[in-house]
PDB file with one MODEL, atoms N, CA, C and O in Angstrom:
MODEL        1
ATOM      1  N   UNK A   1       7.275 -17.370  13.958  1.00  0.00           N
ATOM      2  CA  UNK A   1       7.790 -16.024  13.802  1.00  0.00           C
ATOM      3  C   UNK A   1       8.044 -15.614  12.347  1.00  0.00           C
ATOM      4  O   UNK A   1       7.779 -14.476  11.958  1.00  0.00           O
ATOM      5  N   UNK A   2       8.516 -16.475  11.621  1.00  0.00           N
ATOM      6  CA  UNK A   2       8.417 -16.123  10.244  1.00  0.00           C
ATOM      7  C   UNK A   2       7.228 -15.816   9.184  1.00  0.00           C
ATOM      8  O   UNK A   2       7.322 -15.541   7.988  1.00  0.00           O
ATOM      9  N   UNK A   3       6.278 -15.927   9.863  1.00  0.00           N
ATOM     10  CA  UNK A   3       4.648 -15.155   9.702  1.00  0.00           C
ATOM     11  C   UNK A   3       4.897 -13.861  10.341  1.00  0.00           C
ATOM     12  O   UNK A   3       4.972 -12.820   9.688  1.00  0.00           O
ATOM     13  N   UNK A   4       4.956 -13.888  10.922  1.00  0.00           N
ATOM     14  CA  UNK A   4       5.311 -12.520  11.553  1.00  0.00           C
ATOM     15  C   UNK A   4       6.135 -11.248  11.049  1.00  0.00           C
ATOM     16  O   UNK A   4       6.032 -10.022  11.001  1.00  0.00           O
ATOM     17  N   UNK A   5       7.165 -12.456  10.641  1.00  0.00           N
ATOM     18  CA  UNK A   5       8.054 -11.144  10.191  1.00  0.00           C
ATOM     19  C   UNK A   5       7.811 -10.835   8.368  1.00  0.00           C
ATOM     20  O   UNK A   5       8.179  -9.902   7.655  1.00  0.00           O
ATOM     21  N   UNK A   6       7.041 -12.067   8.080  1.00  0.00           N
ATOM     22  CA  UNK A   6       6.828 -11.493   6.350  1.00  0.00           C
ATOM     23  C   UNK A   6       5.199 -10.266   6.115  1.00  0.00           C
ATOM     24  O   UNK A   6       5.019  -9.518   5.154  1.00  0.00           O
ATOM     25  N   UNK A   7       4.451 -10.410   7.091  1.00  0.00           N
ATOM     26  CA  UNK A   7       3.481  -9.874   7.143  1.00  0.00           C
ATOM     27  C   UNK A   7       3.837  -8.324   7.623  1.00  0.00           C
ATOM     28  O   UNK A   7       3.417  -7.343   7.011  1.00  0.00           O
ATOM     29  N   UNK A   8       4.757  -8.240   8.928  1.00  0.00           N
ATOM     30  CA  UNK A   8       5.277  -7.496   9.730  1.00  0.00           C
ATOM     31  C   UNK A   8       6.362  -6.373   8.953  1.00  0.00           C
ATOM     32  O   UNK A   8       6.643  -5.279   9.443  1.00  0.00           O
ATOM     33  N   UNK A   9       6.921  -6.907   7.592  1.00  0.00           N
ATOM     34  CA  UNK A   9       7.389  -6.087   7.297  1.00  0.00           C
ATOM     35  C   UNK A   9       6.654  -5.401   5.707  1.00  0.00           C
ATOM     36  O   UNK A   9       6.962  -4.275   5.314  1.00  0.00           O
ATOM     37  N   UNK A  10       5.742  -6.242   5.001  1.00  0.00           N
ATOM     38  CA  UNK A  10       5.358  -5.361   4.596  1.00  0.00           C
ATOM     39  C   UNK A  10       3.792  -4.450   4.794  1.00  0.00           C
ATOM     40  O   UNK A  10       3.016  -3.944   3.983  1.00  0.00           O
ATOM     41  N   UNK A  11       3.814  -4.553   6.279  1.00  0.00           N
ATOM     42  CA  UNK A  11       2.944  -3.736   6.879  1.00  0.00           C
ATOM     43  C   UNK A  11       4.119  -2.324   7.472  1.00  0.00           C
ATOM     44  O   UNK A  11       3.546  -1.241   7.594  1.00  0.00           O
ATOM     45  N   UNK A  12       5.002  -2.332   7.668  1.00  0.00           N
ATOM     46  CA  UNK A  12       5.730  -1.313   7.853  1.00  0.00           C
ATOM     47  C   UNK A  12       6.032  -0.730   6.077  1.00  0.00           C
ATOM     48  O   UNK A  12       6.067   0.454   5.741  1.00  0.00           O
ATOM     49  N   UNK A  13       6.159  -1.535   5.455  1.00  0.00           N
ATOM     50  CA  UNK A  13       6.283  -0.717   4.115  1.00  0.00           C
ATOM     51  C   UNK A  13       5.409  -0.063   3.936  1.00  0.00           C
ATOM     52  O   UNK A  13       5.622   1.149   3.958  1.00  0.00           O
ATOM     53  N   UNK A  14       3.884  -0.600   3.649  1.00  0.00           N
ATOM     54  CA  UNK A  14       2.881   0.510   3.791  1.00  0.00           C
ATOM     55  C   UNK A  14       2.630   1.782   4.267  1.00  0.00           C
ATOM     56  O   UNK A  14       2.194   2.785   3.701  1.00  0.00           O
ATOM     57  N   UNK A  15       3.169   1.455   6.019  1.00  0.00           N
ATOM     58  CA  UNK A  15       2.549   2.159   6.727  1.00  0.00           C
ATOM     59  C   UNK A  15       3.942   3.541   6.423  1.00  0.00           C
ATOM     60  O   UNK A  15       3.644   4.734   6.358  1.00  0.00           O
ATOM     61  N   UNK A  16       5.055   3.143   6.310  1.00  0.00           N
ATOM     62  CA  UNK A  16       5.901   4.336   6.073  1.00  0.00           C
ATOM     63  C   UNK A  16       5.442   5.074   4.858  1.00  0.00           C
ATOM     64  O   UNK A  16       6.108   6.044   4.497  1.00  0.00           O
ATOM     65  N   UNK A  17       4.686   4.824   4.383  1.00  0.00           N
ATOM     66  CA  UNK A  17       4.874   5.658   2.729  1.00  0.00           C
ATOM     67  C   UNK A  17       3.625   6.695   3.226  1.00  0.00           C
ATOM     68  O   UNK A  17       3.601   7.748   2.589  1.00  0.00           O
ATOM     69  N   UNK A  18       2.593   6.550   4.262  1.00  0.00           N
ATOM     70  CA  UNK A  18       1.854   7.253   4.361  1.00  0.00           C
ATOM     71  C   UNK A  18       2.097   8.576   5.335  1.00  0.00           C
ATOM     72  O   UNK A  18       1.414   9.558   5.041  1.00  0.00           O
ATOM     73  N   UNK A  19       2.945   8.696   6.394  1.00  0.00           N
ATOM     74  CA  UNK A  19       4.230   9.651   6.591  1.00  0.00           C
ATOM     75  C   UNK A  19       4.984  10.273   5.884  1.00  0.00           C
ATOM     76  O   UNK A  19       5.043  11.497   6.004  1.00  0.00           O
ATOM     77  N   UNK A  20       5.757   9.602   4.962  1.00  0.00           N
ATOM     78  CA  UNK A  20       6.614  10.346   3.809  1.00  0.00           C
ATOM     79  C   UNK A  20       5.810  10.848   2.600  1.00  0.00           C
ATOM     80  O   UNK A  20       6.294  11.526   1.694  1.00  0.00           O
ATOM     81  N   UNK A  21       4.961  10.580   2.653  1.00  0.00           N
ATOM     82  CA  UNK A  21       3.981  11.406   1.601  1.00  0.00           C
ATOM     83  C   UNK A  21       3.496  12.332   2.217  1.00  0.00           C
ATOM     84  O   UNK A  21       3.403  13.366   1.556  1.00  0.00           O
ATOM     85  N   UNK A  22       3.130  12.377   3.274  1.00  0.00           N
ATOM     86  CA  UNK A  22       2.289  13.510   4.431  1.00  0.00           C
ATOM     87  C   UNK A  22       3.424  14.500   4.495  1.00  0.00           C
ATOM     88  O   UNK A  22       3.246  15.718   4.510  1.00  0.00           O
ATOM     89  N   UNK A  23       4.577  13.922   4.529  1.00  0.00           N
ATOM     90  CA  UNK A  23       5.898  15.045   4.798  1.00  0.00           C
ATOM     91  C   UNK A  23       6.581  15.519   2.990  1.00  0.00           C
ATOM     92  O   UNK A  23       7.316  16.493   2.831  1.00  0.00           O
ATOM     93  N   UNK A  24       6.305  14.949   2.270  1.00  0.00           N
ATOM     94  CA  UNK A  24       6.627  15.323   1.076  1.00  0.00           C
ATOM     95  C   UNK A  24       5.351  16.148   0.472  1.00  0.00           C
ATOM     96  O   UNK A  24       5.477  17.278   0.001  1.00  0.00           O
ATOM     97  N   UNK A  25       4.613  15.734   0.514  1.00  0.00           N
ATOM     98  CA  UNK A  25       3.369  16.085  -0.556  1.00  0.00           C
ATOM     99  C   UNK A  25       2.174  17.110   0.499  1.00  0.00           C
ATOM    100  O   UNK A  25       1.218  17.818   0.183  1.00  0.00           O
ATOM    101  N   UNK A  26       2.530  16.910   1.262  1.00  0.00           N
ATOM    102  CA  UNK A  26       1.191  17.396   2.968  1.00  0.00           C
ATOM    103  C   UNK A  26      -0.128  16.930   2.004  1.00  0.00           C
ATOM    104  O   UNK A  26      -0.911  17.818   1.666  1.00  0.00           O
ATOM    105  N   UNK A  27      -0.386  15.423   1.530  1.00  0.00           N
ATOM    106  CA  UNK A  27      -1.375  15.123   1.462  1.00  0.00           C
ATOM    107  C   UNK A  27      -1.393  13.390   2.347  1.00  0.00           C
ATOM    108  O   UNK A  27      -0.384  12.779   2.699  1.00  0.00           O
ATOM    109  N   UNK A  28      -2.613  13.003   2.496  1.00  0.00           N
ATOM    110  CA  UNK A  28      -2.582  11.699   3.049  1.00  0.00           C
ATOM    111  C   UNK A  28      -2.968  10.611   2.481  1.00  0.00           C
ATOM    112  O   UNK A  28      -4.139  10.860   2.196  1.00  0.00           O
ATOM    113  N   UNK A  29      -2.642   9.100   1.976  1.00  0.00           N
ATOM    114  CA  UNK A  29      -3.049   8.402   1.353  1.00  0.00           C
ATOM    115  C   UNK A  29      -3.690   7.474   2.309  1.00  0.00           C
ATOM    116  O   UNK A  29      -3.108   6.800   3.159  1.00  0.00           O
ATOM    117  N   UNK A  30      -5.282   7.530   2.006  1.00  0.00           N
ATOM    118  CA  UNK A  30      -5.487   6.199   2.748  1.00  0.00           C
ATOM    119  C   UNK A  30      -5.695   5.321   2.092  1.00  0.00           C
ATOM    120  O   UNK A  30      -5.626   4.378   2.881  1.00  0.00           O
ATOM    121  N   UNK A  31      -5.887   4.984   1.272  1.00  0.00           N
ATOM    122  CA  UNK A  31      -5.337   3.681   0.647  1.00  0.00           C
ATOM    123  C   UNK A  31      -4.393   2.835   1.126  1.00  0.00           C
ATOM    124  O   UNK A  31      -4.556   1.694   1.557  1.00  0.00           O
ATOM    125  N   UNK A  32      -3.103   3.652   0.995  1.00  0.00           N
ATOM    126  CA  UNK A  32      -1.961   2.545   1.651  1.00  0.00           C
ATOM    127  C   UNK A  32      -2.192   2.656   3.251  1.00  0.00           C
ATOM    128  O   UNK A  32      -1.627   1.907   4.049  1.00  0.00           O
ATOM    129  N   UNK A  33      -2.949   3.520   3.559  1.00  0.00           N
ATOM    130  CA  UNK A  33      -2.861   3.194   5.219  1.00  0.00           C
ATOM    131  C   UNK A  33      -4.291   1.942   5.427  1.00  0.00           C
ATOM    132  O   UNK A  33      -4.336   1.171   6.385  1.00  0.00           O
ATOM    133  N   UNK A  34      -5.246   1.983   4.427  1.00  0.00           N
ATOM    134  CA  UNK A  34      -6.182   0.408   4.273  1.00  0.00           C
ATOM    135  C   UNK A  34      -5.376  -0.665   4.073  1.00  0.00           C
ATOM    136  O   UNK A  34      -5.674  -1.703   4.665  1.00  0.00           O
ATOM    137  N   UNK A  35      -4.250  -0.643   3.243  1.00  0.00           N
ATOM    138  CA  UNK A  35      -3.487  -1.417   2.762  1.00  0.00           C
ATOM    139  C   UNK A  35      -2.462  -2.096   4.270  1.00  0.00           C
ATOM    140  O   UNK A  35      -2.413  -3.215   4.780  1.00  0.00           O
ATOM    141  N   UNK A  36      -2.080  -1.381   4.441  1.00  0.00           N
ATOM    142  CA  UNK A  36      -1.284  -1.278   5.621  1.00  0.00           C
ATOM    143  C   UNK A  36      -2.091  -2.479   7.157  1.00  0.00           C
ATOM    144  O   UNK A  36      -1.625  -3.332   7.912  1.00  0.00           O
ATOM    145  N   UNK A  37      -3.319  -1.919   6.959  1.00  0.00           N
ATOM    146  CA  UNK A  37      -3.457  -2.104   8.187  1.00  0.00           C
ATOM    147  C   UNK A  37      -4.578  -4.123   7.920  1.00  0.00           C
ATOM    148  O   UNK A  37      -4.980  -4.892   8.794  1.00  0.00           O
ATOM    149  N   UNK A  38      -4.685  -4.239   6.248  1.00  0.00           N
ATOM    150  CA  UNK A  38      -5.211  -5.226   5.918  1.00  0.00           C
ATOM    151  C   UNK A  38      -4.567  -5.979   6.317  1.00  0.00           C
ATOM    152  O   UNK A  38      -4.960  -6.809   7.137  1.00  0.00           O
ATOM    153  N   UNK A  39      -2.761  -5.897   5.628  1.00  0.00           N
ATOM    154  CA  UNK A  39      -1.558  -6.832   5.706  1.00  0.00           C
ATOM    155  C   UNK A  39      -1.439  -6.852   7.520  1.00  0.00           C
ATOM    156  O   UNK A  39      -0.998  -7.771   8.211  1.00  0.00           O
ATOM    157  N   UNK A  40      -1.924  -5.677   7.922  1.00  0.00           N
ATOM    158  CA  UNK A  40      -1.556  -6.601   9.485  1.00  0.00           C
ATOM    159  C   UNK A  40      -2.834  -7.456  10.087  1.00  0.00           C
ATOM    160  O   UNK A  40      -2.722  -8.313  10.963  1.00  0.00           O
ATOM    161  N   UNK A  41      -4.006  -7.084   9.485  1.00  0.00           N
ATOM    162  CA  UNK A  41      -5.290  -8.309   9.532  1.00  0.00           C
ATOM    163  C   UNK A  41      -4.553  -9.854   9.215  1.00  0.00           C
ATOM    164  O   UNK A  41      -4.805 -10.951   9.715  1.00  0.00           O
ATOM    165  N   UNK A  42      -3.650  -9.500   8.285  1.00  0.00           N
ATOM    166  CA  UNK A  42      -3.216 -11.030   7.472  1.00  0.00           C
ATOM    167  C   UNK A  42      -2.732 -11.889   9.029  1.00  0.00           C
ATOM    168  O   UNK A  42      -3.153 -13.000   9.352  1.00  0.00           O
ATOM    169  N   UNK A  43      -2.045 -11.290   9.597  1.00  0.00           N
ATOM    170  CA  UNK A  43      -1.271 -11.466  10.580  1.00  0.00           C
ATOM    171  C   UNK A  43      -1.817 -13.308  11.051  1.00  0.00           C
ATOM    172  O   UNK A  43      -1.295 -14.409  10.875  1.00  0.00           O
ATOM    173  N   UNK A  44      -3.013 -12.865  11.652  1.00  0.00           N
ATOM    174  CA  UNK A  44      -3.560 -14.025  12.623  1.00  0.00           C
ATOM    175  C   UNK A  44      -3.825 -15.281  11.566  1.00  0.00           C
ATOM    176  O   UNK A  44      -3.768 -16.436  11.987  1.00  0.00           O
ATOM    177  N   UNK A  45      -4.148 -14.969  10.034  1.00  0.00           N
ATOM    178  CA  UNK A  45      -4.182 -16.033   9.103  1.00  0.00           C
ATOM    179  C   UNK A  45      -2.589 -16.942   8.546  1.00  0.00           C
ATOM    180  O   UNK A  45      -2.313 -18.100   8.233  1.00  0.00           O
ATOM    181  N   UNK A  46      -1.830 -15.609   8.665  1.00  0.00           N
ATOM    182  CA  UNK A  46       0.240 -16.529   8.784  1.00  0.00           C
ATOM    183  C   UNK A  46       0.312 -17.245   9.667  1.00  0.00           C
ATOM    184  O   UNK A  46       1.206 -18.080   9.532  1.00  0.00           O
ATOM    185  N   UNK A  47      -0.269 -17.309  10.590  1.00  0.00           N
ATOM    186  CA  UNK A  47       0.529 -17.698  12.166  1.00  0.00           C
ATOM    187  C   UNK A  47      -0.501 -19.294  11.793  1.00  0.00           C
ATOM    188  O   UNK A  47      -0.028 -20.392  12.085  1.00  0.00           O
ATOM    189  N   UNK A  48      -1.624 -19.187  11.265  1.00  0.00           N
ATOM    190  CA  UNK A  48      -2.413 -20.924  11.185  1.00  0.00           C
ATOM    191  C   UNK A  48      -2.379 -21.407   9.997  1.00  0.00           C
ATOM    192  O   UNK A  48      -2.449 -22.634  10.061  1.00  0.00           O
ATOM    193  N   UNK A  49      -2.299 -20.991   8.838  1.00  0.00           N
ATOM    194  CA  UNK A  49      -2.633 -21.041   7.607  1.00  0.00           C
ATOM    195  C   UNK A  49      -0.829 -21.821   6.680  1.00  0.00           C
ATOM    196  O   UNK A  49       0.170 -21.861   7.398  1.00  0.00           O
ATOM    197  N   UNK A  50      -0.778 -22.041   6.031  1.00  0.00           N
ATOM    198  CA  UNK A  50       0.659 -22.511   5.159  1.00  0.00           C
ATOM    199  C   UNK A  50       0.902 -21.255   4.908  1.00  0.00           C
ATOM    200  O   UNK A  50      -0.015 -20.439   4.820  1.00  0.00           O
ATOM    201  N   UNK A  51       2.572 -20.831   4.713  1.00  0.00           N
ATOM    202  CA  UNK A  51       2.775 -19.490   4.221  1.00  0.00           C
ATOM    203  C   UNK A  51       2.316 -18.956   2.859  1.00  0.00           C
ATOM    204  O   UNK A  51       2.113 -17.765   2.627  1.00  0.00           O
ATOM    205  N   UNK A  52       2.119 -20.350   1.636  1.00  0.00           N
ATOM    206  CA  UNK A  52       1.931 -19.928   0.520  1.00  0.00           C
ATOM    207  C   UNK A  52       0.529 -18.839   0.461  1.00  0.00           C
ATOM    208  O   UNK A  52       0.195 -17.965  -0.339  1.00  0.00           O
ATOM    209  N   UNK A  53      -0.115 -19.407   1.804  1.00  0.00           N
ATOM    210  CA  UNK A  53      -1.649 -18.882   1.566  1.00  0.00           C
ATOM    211  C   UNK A  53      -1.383 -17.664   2.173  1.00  0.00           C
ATOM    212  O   UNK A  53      -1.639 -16.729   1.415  1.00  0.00           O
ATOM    213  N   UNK A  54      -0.873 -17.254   3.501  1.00  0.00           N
ATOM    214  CA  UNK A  54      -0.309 -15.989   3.449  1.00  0.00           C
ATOM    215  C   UNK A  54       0.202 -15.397   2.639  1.00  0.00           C
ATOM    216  O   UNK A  54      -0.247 -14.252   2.588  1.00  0.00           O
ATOM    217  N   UNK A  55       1.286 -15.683   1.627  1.00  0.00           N
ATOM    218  CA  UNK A  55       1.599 -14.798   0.686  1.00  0.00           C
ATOM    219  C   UNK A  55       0.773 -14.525  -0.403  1.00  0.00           C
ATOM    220  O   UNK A  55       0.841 -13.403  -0.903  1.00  0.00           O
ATOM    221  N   UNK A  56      -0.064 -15.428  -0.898  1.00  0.00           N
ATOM    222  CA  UNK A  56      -1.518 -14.845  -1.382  1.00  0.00           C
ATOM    223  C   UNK A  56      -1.997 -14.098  -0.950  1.00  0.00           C
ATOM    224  O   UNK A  56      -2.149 -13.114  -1.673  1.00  0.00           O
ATOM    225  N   UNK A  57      -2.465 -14.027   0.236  1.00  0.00           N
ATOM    226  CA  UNK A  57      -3.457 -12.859   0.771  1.00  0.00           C
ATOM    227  C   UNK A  57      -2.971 -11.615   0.815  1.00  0.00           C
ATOM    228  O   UNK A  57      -3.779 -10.700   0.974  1.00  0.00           O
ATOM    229  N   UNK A  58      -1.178 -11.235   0.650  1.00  0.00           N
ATOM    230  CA  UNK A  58      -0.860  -9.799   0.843  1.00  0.00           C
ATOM    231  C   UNK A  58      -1.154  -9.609  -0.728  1.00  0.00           C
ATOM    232  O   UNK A  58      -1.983  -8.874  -1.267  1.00  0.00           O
ATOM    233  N   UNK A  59       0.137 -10.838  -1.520  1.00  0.00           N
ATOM    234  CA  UNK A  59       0.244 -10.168  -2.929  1.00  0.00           C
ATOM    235  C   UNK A  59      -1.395  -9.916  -3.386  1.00  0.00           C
ATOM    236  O   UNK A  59      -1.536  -9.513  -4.540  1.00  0.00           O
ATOM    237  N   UNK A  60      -2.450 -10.087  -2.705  1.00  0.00           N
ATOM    238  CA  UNK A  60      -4.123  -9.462  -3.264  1.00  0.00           C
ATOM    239  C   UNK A  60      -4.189  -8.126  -2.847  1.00  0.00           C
ATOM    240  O   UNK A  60      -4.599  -7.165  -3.499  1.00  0.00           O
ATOM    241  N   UNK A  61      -3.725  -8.149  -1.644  1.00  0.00           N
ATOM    242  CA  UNK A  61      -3.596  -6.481  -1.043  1.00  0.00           C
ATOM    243  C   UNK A  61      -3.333  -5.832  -1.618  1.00  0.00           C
ATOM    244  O   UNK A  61      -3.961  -4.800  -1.856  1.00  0.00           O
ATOM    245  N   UNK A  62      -1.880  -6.290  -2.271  1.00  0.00           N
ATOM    246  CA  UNK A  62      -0.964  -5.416  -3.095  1.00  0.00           C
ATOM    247  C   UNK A  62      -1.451  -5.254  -4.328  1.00  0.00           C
ATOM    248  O   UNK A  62      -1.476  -4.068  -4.658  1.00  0.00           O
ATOM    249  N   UNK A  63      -1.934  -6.166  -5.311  1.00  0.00           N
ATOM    250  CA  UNK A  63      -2.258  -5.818  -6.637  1.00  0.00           C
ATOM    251  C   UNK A  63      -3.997  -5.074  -6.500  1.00  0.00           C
ATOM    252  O   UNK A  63      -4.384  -4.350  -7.417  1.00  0.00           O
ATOM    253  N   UNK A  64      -4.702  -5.289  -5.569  1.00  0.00           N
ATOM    254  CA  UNK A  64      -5.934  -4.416  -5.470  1.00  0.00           C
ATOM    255  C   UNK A  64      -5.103  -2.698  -5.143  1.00  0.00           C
ATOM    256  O   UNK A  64      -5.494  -1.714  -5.771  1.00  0.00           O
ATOM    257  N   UNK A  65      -4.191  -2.616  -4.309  1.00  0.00           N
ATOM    258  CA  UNK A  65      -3.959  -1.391  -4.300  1.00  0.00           C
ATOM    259  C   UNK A  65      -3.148  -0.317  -5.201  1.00  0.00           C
ATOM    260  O   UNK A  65      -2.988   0.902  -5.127  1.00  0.00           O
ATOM    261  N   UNK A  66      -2.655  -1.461  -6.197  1.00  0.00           N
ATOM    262  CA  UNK A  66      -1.937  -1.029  -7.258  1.00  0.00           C
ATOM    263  C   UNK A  66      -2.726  -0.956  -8.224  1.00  0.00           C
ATOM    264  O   UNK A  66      -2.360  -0.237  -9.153  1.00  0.00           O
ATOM    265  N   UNK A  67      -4.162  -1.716  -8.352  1.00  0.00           N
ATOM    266  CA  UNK A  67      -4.794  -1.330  -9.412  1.00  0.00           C
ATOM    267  C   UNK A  67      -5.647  -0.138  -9.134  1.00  0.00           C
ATOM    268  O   UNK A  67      -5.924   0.646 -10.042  1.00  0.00           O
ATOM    269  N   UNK A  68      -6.174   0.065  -7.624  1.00  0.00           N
ATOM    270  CA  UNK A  68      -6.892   1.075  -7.382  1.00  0.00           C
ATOM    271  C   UNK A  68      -5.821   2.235  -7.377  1.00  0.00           C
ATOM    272  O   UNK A  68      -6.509   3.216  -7.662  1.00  0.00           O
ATOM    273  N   UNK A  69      -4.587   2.652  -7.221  1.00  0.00           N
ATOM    274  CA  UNK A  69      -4.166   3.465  -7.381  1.00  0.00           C
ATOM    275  C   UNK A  69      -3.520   3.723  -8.877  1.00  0.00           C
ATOM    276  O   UNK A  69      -2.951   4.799  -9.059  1.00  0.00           O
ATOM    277  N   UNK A  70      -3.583   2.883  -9.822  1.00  0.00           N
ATOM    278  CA  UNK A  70      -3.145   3.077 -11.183  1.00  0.00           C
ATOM    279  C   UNK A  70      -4.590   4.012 -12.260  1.00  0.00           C
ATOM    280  O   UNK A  70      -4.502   4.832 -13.174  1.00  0.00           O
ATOM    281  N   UNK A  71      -5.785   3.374 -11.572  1.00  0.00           N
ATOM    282  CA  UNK A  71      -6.811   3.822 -12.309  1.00  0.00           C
ATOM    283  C   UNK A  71      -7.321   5.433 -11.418  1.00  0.00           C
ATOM    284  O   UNK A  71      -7.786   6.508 -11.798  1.00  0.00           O
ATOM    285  N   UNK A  72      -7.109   5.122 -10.711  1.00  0.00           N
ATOM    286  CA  UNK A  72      -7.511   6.584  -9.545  1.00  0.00           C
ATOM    287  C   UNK A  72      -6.343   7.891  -9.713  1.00  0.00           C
ATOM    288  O   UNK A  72      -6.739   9.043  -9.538  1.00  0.00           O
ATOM    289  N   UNK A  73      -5.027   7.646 -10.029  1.00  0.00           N
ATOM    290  CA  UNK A  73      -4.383   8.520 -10.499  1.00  0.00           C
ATOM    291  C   UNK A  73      -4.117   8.588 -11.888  1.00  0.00           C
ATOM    292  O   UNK A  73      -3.136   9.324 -12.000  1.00  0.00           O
ATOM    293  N   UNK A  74      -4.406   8.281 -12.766  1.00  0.00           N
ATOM    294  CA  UNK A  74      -4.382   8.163 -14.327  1.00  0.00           C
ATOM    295  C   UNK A  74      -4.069   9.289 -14.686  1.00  0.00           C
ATOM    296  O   UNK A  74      -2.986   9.573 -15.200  1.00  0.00           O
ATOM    297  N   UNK A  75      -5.105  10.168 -14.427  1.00  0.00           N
ATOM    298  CA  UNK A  75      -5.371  11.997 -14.721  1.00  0.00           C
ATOM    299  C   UNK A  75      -3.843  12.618 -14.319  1.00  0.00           C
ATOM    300  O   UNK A  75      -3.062  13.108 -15.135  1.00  0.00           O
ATOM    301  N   UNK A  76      -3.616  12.481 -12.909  1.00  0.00           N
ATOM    302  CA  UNK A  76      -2.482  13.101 -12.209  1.00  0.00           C
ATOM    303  C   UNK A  76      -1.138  12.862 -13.210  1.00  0.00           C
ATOM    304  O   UNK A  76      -0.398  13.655 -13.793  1.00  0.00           O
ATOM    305  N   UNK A  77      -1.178  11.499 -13.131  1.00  0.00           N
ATOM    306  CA  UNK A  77       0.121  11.090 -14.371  1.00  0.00           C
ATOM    307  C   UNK A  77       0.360  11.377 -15.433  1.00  0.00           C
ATOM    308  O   UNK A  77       1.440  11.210 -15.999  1.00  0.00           O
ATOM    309  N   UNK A  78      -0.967  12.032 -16.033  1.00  0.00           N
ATOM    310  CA  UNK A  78      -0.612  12.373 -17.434  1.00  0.00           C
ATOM    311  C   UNK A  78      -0.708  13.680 -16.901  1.00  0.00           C
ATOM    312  O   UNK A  78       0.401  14.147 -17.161  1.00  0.00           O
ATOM    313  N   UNK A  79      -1.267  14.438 -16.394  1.00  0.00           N
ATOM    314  CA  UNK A  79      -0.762  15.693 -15.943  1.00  0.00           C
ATOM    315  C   UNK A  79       0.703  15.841 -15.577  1.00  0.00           C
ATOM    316  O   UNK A  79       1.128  16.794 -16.230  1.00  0.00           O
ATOM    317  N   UNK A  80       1.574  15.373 -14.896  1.00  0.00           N
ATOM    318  CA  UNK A  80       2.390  15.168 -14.481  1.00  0.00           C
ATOM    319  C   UNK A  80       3.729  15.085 -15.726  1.00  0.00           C
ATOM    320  O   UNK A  80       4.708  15.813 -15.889  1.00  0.00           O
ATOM    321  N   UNK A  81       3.393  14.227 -16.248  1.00  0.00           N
ATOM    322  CA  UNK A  81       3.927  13.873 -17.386  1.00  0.00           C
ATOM    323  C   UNK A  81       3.979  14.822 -18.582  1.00  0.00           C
ATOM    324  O   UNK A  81       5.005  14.804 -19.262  1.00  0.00           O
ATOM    325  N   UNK A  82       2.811  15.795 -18.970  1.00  0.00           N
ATOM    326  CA  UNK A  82       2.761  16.685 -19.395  1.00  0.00           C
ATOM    327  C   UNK A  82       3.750  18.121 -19.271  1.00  0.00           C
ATOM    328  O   UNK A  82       4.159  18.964 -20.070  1.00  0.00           O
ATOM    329  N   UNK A  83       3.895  17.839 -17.586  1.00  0.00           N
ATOM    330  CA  UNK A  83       4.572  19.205 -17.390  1.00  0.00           C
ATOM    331  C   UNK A  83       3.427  20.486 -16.765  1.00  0.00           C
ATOM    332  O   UNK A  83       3.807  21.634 -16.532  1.00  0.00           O
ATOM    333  N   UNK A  84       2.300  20.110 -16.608  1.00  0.00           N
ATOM    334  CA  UNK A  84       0.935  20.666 -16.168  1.00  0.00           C
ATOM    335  C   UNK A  84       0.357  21.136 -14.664  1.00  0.00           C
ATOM    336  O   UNK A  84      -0.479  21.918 -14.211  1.00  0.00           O
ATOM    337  N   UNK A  85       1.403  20.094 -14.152  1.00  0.00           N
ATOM    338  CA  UNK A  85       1.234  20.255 -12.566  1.00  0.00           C
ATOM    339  C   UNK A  85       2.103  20.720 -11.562  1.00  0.00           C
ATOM    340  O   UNK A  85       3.249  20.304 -11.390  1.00  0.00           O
ATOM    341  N   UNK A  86       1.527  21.603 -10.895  1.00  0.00           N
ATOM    342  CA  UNK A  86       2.344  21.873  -9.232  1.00  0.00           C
ATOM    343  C   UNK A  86       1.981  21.195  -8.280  1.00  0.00           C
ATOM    344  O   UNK A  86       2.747  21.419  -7.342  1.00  0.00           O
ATOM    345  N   UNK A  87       1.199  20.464  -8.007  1.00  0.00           N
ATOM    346  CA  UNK A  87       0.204  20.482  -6.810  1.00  0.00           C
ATOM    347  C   UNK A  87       0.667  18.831  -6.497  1.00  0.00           C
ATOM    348  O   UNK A  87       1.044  18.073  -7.391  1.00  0.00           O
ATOM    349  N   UNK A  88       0.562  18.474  -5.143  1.00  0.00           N
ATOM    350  CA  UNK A  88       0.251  17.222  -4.947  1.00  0.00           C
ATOM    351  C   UNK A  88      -0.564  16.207  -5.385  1.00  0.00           C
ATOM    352  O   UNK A  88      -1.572  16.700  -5.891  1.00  0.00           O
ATOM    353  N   UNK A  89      -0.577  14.621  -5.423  1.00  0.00           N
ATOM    354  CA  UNK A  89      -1.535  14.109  -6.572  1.00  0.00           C
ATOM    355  C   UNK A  89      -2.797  13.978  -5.210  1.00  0.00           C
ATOM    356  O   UNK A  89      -2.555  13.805  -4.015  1.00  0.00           O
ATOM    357  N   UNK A  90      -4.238  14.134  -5.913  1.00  0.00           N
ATOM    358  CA  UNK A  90      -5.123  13.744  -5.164  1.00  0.00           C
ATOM    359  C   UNK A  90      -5.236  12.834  -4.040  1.00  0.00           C
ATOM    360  O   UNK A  90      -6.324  12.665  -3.489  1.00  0.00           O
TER     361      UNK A  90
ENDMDL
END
């Protein structure tokens, strides 16, 4: 169960941010909902695998989706940062 519940919860982290962005921003990220639904792929590899190797496989999730979303919003942020923007980020 403790596969379960480390995989289990940050597949609910994911998956909430793509709701509260839909309700903040009325845009949708799928990214974190790929993200989301990878970490619950992880699932069946926690439950056989040592945990260390589970926690590898999310923290990859996580830094692929942090790098794809650092380079994919770049523009937005410095817009943002500028003072330039109204709009939701892409």
């Amino acid at each position: 169960m403790p596969a379960v519940a480390l995989c289990g919860g940050v597949v609910l982290y994911a998956l909430a941010h793509v709701p509260f962005r839909r309700r903040n921003t009325q845009s949708f990220s799928v990214p974190r909902l790929l993200a989301g639904l990878a970490c619950l792929a992880v699932i069946p590899l926690a439950l056989q695998a040592a945990a260390l190797v589970a926690l590898a496989a999310l923290a990859l999730i996580w830094i692929t989706l942090i790098a794809y979303e650092t380079i994919r919003l770049a523009a937005y942020r410095q817009e943002v940062r500028s003072g330039r923007t109204h709009g939701a980020p892409p």
